[in-house]
C-alpha positions, 0 to 999 in steps of 0.5 A: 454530488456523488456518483450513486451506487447501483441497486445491487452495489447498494444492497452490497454495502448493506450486508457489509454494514449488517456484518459490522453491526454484528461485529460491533455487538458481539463485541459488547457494543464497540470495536477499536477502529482497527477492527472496524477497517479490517472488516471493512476492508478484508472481510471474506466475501463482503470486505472492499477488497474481498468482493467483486466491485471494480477498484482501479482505474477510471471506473474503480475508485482510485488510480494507481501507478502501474495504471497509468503507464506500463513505464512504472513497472518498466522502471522498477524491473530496471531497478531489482535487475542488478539484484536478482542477477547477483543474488539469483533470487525471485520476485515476490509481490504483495497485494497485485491489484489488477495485476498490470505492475506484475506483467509489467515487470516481467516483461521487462525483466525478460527484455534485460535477460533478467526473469526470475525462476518464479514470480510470486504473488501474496493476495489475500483476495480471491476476487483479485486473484483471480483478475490477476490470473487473467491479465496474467494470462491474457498479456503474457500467457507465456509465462504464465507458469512462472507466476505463483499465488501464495496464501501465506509468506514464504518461510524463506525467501530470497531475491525483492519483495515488492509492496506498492500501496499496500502499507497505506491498506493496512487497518490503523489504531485511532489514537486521541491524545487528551490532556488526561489519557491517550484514548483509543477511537473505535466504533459503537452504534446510535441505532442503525449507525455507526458512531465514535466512542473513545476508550482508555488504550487496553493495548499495552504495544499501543499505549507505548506507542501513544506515549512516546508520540507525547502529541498536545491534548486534542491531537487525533492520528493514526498507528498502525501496528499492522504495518509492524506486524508486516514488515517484521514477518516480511523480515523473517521471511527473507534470507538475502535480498530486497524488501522495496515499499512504496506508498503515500505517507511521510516521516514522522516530523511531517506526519505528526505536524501540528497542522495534520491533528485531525490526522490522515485517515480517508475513504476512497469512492470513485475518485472522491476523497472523503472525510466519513470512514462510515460512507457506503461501507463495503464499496468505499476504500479506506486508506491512511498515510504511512509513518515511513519513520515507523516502518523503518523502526519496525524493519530495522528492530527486524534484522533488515538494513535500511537501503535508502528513502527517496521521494517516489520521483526520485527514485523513478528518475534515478532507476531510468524512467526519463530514458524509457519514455525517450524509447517511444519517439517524441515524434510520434505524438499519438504514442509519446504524448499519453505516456509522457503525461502519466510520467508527469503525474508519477514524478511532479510534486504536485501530484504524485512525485513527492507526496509517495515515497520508495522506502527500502530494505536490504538483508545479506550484501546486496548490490546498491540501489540506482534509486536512491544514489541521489536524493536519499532521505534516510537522514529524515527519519 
């Protein structure tokens, strides 16, 4: 049984499903999938990340790593310090959350004599923007000035540009291979509902893409030329630095396995995972896994160099996530303990430690990465 929504939480989704209708048949009755997400996600004042309910953590709807330990974030700082010291740049962050990663590394990065001029921060959402302002505050109101939002990418932008689970947020293009045609899956109404209805692709960028995967007839998976989109504007964007990924997915010869043909597609409601992309739309997260070996396609047609794919465990270990945690005596139980089981989440492979990876990019010369000095999987894609 799942938790029930609140009245006020229930009414919420409903306006988000009046305003998906609505999409639906101004559109002549269906809308690719993709469109469904967008709306569903981002659409302003009612999408799942554009309005007021609680996301993270043990009262939101999933967990991610900068919540479970400052250790995380801690890392990373480790691990974009040689960067910015050499190229003298900032910091620029996509889709903050709760803004508990940022605050991490800034603190960090101030204990290694490392803070950037400016901390940068693109969110799309007001509602979350304004939760990050006051983590930001609260936990490090002396740099607080240093920290910026931005509603847009920088024309030019030089230092690391950090994305943790955002690539997996991105909305994704259903795709049907049949034994005729590839067709794309979108969304029309039975009555009051939501149902699937496939259509030949119009897209000519993804029929391209659907006939270069050749996937057996009955195959069902994602593409997210998003996620493209993303990494080439994030390309052009920066002059000299760093563009580090990190998020849930798998190069392409495991993403399209013969086992994986219902593809990756989920829905996120308080800590369940669910098959139906439809379920309380507004107050459910939609999520799929990431094509790594598409995103380093997309980056290196971009002008990037690709640095390196690590599993996320070694990544982690490799930029010195072992030595923080021994900082916190193991002695002191009360303080080693929680910290070390949150390390043990991000890095076994049984949780999060293989099923995420760190993808990275470089523009210009860069100081190498600790983190993918050993373990690198670049080979992979």
């Amino acid at each position: 049984m799942l938790p029930a929504p609140s009245p006020d939480a229930l009414a919420h989704s409903r306006r988000v499903a009046a305003h998906l209708r609505a999409l639906i048949e101004n559109a002549g009755g269906w809308i690719p999938f993709s469109r469904y997400m967008e709306a569903a996600l981002y659409a302003p004042g009612l999408g799942y990340y554009a309005a007021g309910a609680m996301k993270f953590g043990a009262a939101g709807d999933f967990v991610t790593a900068p919540e479970l330990t400052p250790l995380f974030g801690r890392t990373l700082a480790h691990a974009i310090a040689p960067l910015l010291a050499e190229t003298g740049g900032e910091v620029l962050e996509l889709g903050a959350g709760s803004g508990r990663l940022a605050v991490d590394l800034l603190g960090e990065l101030e204990r290694l004599g490392a803070l950037p001029a400016r901390y940068r921060i693109l969110e799309v959402s007001a509602d979350l923007r304004e939760r990050q302002q006051h983590t930001i505050a609260r936990e490090l109101p002396h740099l607080r000035e240093r920290v910026q939002w931005l509603d847009e990418l920088p024309a030019h932008f030089s230092g690391a540009i950090l994305g943790n689970e955002v690539l997996d947020a991105l909305p994704v293009d259903l795709v049907h291979w049949t034994a005729d045609a590839s067709l794309v899956r979108g969304v029309a109404l039975d009555g009051d509902n939501f149902a699937w209805q496939d259509r030949r692709i119009a897209d000519p960028l993804l029929h391209a893409r659907a006939a270069a995967l050749n996937l057996a007839p009955g195959y069902l998976s994602e593409i997210s030329l998003a996620a493209d989109a993303l990494i080439a504007a994030l390309a052009q964007s920066l002059q000299r630095g760093l563009l580090l990924l990190i998020d849930y997915g798998f190069a392409a010869s495991e993403y399209y396995h013969p086992q994986r043909h219902m593809g990756t597609l989920r829905a996120h409601y308080r800590h369940h995972s669910l098959d139906d992309p439809f379920y309380l739309p507004g107050l459910a997260d939609l999520t799929a896994h990431v094509d790594f070996s598409a995103a380093a396609r997309a980056g290196t047609a971009a002008g990037l160099e690709l640095a390196g794919y690590a599993s996320q465990a070694g990544f982690l270990l490799n930029s010195g996530l072992a030595e923080l945690l021994m900082q916190t005596p193991p002695a002191d139980a009360a303080a080693y303990l929680p910290q070390a089981n949150a390390v043990q989440r991000l890095v076994s492979p049984a949780e999060m430690g293989e099923l995420f990876k760190v993808i990275g990019f470089a523009k210009g010369a860069i100081p190498p990465l600790a983190g993918f000095a050993r373990g690198d999987r670049r080979h992979t894609l």
